[in-house]
C-alpha positions in Angstrom: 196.4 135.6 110.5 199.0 133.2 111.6 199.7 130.2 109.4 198.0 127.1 110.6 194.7 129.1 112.4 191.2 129.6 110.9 191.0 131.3 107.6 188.8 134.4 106.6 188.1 136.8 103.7 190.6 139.8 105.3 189.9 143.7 103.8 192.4 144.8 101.3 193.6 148.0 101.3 195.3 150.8 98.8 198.8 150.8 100.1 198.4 155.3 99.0 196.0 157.1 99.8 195.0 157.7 96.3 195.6 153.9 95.4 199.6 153.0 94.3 199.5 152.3 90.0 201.7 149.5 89.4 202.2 145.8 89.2 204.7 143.3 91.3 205.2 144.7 94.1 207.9 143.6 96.5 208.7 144.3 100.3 212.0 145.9 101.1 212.0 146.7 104.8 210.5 150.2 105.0 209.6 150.6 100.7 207.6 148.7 98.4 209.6 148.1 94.6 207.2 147.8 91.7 206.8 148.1 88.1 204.9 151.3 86.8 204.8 153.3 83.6 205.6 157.3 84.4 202.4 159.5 84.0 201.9 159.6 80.0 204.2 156.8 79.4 203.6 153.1 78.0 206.5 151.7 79.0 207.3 150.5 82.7 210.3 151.2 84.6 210.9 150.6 88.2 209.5 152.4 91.0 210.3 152.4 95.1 207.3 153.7 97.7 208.9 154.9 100.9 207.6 157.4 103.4 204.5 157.7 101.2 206.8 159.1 98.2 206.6 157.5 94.9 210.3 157.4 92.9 211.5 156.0 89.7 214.8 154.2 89.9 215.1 152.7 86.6 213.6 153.9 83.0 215.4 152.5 79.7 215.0 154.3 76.8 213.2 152.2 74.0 213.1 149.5 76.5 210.8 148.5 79.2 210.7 146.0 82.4 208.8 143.4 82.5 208.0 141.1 85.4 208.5 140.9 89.0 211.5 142.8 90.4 213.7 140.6 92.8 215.2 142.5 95.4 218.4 141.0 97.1 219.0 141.0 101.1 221.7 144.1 100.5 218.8 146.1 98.6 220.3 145.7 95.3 217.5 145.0 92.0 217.3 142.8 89.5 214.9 143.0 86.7 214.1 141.5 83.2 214.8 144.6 80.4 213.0 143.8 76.9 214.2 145.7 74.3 213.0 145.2 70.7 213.3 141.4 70.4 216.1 141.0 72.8 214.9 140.5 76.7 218.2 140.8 79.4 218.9 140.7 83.0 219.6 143.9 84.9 220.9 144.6 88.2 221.2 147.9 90.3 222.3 149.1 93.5 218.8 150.1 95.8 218.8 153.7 95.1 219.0 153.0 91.4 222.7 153.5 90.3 224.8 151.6 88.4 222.3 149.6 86.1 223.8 146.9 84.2 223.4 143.7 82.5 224.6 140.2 83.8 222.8 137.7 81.5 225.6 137.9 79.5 224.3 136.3 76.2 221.4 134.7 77.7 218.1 135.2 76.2 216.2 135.6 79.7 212.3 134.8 80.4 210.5 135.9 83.3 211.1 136.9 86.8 214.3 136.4 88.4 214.9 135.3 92.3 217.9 135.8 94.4 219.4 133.4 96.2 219.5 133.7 100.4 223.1 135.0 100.3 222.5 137.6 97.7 225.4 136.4 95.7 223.1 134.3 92.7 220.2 134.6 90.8 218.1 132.5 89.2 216.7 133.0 85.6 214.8 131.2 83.2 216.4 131.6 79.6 216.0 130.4 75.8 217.6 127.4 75.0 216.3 124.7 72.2 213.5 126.9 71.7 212.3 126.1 75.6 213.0 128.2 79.0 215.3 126.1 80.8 216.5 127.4 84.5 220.2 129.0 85.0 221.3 130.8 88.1 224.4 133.4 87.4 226.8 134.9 89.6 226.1 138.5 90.1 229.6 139.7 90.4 231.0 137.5 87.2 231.2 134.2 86.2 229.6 132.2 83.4 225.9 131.2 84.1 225.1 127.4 85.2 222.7 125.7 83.7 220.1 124.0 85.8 218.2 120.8 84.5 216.8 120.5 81.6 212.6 120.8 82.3 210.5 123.8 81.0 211.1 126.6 83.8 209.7 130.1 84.6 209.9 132.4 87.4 212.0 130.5 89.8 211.4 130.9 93.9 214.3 130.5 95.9 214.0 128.6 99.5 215.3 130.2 103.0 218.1 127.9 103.2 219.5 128.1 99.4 218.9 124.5 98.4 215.7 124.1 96.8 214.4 126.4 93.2 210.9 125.6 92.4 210.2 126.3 88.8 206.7 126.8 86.7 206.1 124.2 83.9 205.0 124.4 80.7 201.0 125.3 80.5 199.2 122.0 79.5 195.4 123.1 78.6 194.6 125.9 81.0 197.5 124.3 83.7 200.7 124.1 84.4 202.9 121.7 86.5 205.5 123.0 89.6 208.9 121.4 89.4 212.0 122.0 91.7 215.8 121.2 91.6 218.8 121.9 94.0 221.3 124.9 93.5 223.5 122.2 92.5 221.2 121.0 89.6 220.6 117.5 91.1 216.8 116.1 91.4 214.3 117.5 94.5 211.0 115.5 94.7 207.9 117.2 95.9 204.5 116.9 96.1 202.2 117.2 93.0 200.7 120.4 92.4 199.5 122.0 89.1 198.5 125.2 89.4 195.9 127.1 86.6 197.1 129.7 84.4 198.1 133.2 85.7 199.6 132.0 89.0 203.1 131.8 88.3 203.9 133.7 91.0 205.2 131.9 94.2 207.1 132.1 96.9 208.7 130.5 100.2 207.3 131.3 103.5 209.9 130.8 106.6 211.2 127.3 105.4 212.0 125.1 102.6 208.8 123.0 102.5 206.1 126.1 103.0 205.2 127.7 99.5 202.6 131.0 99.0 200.7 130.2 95.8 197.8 131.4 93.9 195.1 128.9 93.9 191.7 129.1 92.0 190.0 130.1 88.8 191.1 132.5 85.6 189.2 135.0 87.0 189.6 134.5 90.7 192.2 133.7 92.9 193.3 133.4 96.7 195.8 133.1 98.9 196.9 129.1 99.7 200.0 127.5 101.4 201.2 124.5 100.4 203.4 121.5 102.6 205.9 120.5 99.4 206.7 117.4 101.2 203.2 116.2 102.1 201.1 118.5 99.6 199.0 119.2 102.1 197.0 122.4 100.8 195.6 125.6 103.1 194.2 128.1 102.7 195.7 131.2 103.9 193.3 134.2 102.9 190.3 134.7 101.6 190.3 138.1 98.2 187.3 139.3 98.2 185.9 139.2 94.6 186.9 141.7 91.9 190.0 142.3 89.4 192.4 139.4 89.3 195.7 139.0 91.5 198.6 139.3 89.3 201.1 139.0 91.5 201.6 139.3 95.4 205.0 139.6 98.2 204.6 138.0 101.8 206.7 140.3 104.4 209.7 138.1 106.4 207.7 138.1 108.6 204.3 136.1 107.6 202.3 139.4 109.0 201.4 140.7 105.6 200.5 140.2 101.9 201.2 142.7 99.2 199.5 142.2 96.2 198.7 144.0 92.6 195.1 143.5 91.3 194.5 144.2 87.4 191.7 146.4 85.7 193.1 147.8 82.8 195.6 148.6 84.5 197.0 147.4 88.5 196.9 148.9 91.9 198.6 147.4 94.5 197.3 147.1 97.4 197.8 145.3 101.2 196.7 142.7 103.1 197.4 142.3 107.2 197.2 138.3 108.2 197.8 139.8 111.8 195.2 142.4 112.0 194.5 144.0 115.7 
């Protein structure tokens, strides 16, 4: 379903056969990266579905990941590690090798996002007792700090200019902000989004955003103009377990999604079917 044309409820499918067991799944060209516990575990590591195989790239021991995955335009991950009370920022190479932390002494929250050139990411972290927004140079450098608002899983625009940021919940809401890469001010539309929607992300420019709209129990798929906050809806989930958290494909074709029971499968949804 192209962006802009009538909306309707589209079927959701397993992305295996058997359904895929996981949670925050992200496109990577041919795979899917995710966050899954192995078979008998509690803890999650992350996983890569390609060619209908299922492989574990990263498992800490006493540690687990937590969040979204952010996978950079090179292939390379980075995740959020908790471990005891401490929570870091890893990064590996795509097939898994090489795991190591870059949030120096930072005492990360949430997802992290990549910048458009793959040499950046963007991190919420502890300071004052509040998550305040950093981005860090992968390859070494001291972290910047970014304003100084309540921040959570940033989302990173096509160009590199604009990180929109969740607020702090207020009642059962929470407020979107957004700031430049060079920390100065970015005024958008209003939007307040309910709880368990953190998750959102650009869709071909800097003013298109993918967002969760709707109850605590039930959520679809909306767009959202962040210079006129004009509001659409993109796709109708049919009703059942709750979308966690969701990936658009570069190309606006498709949504991948994870929907919780007690635990998550993710599955797929075709905006373009035939």
């Amino acid at each position: 379903m192209a962006l802009g044309g009538q909306s309707s409820e589209l079927e959701s499918t397993p992305l295996a056969g058997r359904g895929l067991r996981g949670a925050s799944p992200r496109r990577d060209g041919a795979r899917i990266v995710y966050r899954a516990a192995k078979p008998g575990a509690s803890a999650d590591g992350i996983w890569q579905f390609r060619d209908g195989a299922e492989t574990e790239l990263w498992s800490g021991a006493d540690a687990r990941a937590i969040g979204g995955p952010a996978v950079a335009p090179n292939g390379r991950i980075a995740f959020t590690v908790e471990r005891q009370t401490t929570r870091s920022l890893y990064v590996m190479e795509a097939n898994g090798a090489s795991a190591r932390i870059v949030s120096a002494d930072l005492d990360v929250r949430g997802a992290p996002e990549w910048s458009p050139d793959g040499g950046w990411l963007a991190i919420a972290a502890i300071t004052d007792g509040e998550p305040r927004l950093f981005k860090l140079p992968v390859d070494g450098g001291a972290p910047v700090a970014l304003g100084e608002d309540y921040a959570l899983d940033p989302a990173w625009s096509p160009s590199g200019e604009i990180i929109v940021y969740s607020g702090a919940d207020i009642g059962t809401n929470f407020d979107v902000g957004a700031i430049r890469a060079d920390g100065t001010p970015q005024q958008i539309a209003a939007l307040a989004l309910s709880r368990g929607s953190r998750r959102m992300q650009f869709l071909g420019d800097d003013r298109t955003l993918v967002i969760l709209r709707g109850t605590l129990s039930h959520k679809e798929f909306w767009t959202l103009d962040l210079v006129t906050g004009e509001q659409r809806l993109l796709a109708r989930v049919s009703p059942g377990p709750v979308v966690n958290d969701f990936d658009v494909a570069s190309d606006g074709r498709e949504i991948i999604f994870d929907r919780v029971r007690d635990s998550a499968d993710i599955v797929l949804i075709d905006l373009h079917p035939d």
